[in-house]
C-alpha positions as CSV (number, residue, x, y, z in Angstrom):
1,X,66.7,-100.2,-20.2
2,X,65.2,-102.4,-22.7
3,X,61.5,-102.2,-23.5
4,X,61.4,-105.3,-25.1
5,X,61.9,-106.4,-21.8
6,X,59.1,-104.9,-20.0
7,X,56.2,-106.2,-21.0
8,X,54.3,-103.9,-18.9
9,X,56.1,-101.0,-20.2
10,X,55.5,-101.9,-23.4
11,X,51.9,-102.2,-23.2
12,X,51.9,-98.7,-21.4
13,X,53.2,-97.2,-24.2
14,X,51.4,-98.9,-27.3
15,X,48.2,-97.5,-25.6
16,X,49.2,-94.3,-25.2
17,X,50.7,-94.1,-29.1
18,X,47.0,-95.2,-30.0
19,X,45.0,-92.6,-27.9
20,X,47.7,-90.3,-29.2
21,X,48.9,-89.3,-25.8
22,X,52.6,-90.1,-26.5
23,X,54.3,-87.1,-27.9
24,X,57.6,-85.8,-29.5
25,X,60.8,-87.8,-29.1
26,X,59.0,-90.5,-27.1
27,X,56.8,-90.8,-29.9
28,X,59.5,-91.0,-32.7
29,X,61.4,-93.3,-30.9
30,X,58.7,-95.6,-30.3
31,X,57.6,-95.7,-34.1
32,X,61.3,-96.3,-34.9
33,X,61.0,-99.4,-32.0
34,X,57.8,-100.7,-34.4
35,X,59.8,-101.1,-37.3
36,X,61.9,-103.4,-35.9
37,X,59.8,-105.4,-33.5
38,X,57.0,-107.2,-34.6
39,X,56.3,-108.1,-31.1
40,X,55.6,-104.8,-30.8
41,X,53.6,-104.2,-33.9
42,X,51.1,-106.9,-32.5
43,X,50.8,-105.3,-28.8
44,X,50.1,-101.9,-30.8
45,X,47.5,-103.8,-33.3
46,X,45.5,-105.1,-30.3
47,X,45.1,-101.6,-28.6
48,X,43.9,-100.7,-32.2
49,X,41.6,-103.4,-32.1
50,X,40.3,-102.8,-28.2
51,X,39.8,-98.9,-28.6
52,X,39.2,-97.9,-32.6
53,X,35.8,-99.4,-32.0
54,X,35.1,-97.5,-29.0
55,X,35.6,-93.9,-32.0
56,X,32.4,-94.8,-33.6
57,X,30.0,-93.9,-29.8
58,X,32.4,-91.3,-29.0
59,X,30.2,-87.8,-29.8
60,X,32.2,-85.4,-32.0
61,X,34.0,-82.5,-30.8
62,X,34.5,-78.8,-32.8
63,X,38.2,-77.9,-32.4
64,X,38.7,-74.8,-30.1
65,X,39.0,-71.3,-32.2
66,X,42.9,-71.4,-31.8
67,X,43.2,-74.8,-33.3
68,X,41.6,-73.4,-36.3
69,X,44.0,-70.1,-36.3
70,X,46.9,-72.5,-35.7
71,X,46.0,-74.3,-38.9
72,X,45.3,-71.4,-40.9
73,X,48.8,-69.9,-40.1
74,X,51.0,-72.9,-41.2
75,X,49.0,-72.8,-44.4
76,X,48.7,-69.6,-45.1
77,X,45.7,-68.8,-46.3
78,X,44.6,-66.8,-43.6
79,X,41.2,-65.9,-41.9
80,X,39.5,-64.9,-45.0
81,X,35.9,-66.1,-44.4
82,X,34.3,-63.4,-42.4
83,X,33.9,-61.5,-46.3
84,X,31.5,-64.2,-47.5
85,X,28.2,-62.8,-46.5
86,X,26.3,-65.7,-48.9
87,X,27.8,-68.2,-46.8
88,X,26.1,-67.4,-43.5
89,X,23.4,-70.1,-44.0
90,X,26.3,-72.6,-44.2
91,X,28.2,-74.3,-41.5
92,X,31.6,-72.7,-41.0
93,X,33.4,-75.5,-38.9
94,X,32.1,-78.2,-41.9
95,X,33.0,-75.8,-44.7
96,X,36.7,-75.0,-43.2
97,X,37.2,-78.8,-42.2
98,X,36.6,-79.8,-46.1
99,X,38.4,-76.7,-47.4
100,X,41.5,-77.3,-45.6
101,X,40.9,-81.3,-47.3
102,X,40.5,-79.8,-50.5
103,X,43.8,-77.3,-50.3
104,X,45.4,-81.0,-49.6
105,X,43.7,-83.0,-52.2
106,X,44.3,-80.1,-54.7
107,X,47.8,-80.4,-54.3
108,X,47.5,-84.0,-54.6
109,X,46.3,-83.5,-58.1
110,X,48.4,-81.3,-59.2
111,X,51.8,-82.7,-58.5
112,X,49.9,-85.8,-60.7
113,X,48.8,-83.5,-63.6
114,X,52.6,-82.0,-63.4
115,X,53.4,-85.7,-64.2
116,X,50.3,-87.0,-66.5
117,X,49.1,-83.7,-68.6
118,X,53.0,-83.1,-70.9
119,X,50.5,-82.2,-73.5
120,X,49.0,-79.2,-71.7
121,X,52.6,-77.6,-69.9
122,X,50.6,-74.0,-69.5
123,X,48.0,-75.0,-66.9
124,X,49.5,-73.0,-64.2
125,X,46.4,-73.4,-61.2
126,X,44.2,-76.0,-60.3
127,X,41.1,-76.7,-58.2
128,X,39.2,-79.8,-56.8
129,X,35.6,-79.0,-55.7
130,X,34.5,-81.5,-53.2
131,X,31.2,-82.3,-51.8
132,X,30.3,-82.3,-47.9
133,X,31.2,-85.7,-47.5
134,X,35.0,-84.7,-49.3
135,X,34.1,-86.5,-52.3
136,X,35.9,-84.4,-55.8
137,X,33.2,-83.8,-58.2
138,X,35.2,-81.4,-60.1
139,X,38.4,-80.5,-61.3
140,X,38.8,-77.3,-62.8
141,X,42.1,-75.8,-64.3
142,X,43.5,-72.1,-65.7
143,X,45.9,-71.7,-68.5
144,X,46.7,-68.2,-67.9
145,X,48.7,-68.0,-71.2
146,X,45.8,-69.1,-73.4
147,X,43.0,-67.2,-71.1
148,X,41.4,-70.6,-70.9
149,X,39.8,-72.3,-68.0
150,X,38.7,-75.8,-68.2
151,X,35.9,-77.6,-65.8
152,X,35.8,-81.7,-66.0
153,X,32.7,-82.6,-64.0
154,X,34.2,-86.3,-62.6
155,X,31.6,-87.5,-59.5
156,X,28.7,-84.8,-59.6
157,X,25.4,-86.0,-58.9
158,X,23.1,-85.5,-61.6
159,X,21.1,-82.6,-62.1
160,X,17.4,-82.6,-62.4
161,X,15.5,-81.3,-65.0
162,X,14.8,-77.6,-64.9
163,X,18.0,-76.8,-63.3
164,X,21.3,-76.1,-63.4
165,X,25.1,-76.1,-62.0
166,X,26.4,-72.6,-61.5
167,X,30.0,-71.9,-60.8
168,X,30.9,-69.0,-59.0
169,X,34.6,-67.1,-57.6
170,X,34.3,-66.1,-53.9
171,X,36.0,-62.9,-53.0
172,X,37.6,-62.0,-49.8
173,X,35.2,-59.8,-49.8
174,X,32.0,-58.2,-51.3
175,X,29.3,-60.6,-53.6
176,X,30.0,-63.9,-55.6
177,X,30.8,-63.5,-58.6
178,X,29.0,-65.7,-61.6
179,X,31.6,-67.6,-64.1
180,X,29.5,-69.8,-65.8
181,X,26.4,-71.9,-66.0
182,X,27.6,-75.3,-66.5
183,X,27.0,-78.1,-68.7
184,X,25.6,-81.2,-67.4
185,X,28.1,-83.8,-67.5
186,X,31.9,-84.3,-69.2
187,X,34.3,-81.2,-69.5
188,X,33.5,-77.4,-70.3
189,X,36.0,-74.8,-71.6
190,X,35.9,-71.6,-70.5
191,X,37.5,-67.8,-71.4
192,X,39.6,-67.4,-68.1
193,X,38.7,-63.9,-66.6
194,X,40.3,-61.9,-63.4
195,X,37.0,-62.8,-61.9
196,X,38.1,-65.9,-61.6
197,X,41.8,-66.2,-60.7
198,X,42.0,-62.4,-59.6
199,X,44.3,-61.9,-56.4
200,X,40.7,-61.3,-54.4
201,X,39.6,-64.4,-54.9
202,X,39.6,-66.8,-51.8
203,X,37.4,-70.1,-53.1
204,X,35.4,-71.2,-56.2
205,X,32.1,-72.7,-55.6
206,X,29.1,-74.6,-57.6
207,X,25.7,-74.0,-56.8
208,X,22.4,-75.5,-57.7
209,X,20.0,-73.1,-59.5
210,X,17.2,-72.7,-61.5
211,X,17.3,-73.7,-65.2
212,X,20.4,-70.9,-66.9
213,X,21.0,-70.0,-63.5
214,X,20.7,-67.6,-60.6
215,X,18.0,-65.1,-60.8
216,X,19.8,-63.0,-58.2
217,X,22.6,-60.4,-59.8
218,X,24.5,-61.1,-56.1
219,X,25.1,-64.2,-55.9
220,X,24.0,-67.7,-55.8
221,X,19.9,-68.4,-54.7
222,X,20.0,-72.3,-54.3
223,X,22.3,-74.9,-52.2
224,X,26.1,-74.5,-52.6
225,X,26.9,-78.2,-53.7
226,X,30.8,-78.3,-54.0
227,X,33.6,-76.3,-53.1
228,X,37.7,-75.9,-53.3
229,X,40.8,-73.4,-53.5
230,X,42.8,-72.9,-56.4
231,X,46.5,-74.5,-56.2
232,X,49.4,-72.8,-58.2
233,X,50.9,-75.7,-60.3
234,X,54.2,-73.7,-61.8
């Protein structure tokens, strides 16, 4: 049978693709019907329009603990949070929700820097630290040949007077580790060290600190501002 000629079956199923109840072949098959019907584009827009809205009163849900797992084990990076003791005054389900959009936009950014950058061919890893809102504020990349690591401040609000921007390596496990206190604005280079792209280390973070940093040797005493993974580029 025809869907094109079944109205009613037709709008059946461009509400279920929007509530995203239509799944696996009947799914592909009815995105491979929108590309050829714009009949059927407009019944799908309209469902958009009736229901989207309807998203903005709708309270938010955390994902069930296996969701997360499932994530983490088609990425790979594992469940390698439970080592942070600093982070305990954070929110887990915001942190791992923007990591796994930073892992994404990192490799975004690198694939374009594989592309743009032909005068720098020996960054090997890159990072985007985002905000809590995903926003990058910085981009920070490690030439392993030259032992050089670079930090370009792009978005980061500005800092008040009498403090600082500290950057920091999170281990798996055990105490953050301090990598530099950083300048205010524009780009910073910096001697690359196994403290920060050593095979224990899970994240790189900035926090906000009292002018030349941190007065605690174990880590970081103010707000953690941004955050992000490394990416291997080559």
């Amino acid at each position: 049978m025809n869907i094109r000629d079944n109205p009613a079956l037709c709008d059946k199923l461009a509400a279920e693709y929007v509530l995203g109840t239509l799944k696996g072949g009947a799914r592909r098959r009815f995105e491979t019907l929108l590309r050829d019907d714009a009949a059927l584009r407009r019944v799908r827009d309209e469902w958009q329009a009736r229901l989207m809205p309807m998203a903005e009163f709708a309270p938010s849900q955390a994902p069930r603990a296996q969701v997360w797992r499932a994530l983490e084990r088609r990425l790979g990076i594992g469940r390698r949070h439970a080592g942070w003791q600093f982070w305990r005054s954070e929110s887990l389900l915001l942190w791992r929700t923007l990591g796994l959009g930073s892992l994404a936009l990192t490799l975004l950014l690198a694939l374009m820097l594989r592309s743009t950058l032909v005068d720098t061919p020996h960054i090997d890893h890159l990072a985007a630290l985002t905000d809590e809102q995903a926003r990058t504020a910085l981009v920070i990349t490690a030439d392993s040949a030259a032992r050089r690591l670079e930090v370009r401040l792009l978005d980061a609000a500005p800092v008040a007077a009498g403090r600082s921007l500290q950057l920091w390596a999170v281990p798996k496990q055990g105490n953050p580790r301090s990598l530099a206190v950083l300048a205010g604005r524009g780009a910073q280079t910096l001697a690359l060290t196994r403290d920060a792209l050593g095979d224990d280390v899970a994240m790189l973070a900035v926090s906000l600190e009292p002018l030349g940093g941190s007065p605690k040797p174990d880590g970081p005493s103010g707000p953690i501002l941004y955050k992000g993974s490394w990416a291997r580029v080559q």
